[in-house]
N, C-alpha and C positions, 0 to 999 in steps of 0.2 A: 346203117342205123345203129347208134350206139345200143350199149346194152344197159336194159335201166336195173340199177346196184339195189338190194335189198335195204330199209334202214337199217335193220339187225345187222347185218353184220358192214355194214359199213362203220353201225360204231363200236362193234366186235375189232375190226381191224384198228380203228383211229386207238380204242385202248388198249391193242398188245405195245404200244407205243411205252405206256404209260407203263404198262405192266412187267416189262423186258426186263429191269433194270432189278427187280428183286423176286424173293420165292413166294409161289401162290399157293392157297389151299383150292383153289377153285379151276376149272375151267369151262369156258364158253361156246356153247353148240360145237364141241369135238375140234374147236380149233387151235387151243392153247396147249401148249404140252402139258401135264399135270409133272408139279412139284410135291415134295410132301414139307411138310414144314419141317424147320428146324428150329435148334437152341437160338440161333443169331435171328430168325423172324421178326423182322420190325414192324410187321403191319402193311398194310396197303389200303387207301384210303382213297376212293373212284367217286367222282360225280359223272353222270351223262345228263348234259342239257336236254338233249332228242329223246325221242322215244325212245324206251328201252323194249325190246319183244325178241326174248328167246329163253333158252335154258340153261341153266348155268350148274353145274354136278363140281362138289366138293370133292379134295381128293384126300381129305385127314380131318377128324372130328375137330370139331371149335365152333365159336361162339361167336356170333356174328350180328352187327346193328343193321338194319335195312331198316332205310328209308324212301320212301318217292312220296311226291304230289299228288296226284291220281294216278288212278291203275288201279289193279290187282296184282297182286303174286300166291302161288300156290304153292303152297309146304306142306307136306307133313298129311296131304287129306284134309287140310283147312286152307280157305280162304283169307290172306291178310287184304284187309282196305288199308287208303293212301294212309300214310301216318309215319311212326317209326316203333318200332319191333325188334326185340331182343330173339333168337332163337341159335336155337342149336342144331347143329346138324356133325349125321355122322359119314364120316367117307363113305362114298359112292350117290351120298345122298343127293337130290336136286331141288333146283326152285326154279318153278315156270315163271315167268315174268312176262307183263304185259304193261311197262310201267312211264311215268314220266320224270323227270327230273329225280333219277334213280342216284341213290349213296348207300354205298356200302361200306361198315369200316369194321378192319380187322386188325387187333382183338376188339372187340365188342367194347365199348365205351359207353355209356347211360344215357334213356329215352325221356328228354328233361318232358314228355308228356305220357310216360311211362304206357304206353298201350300194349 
């Protein structure tokens, strides 16, 4: 009998894909190596269609846009609802996610619905 794949890291795995090719400040439920940023950091710019549901621990302060459709994510001891959201975090820091149609873009770019 196959073995049935969690979503979380099914699409934890389809985005170390995405993620290989440059440096992240982030890693996801302890699977991605942590980078620390550097001068040459371009950004990294993630959509997941699927559910998003796990954890994600920064590994260098910065500033980051999260967005999803519905969900929740948890920062900071606050609850964000679906929207998009400016926040800061400081290495070591994390965001629970329980989310859909998840985007993250780093460096942080502006919430044309400022929430």
């Amino acid at each position: 009998m196959p073995r049935k794949e969690r979503t979380g890291a099914r699409t934890a795995a389809c985005l170390l894909l995405l993620l290989s090719s440059c440096n992240s400040v982030y890693k996801e439920s302890n699977k991605v190596a942590l980078a620390e940023t550097s001068s040459n950091f371009n950004g990294i710019h993630r959509k997941s269609a699927a559910v998003y549901s796990g954890t994600m621990e920064f590994g260098a302060n910065a500033t980051v846009r999260v967005k999803f459709s519905s969900g929740t994510a948890r920062f900071g001891g606050r609850t964000l609802r679906s929207g998009c959201h400016i926040i800061r975090v400081r290495k070591g820091g994390t965001l629970d996610l329980n989310t859909r149609n998840l985007e993250i873009t780093l460096p942080a770019s502006s919430c044309p619905d400022s929430r």
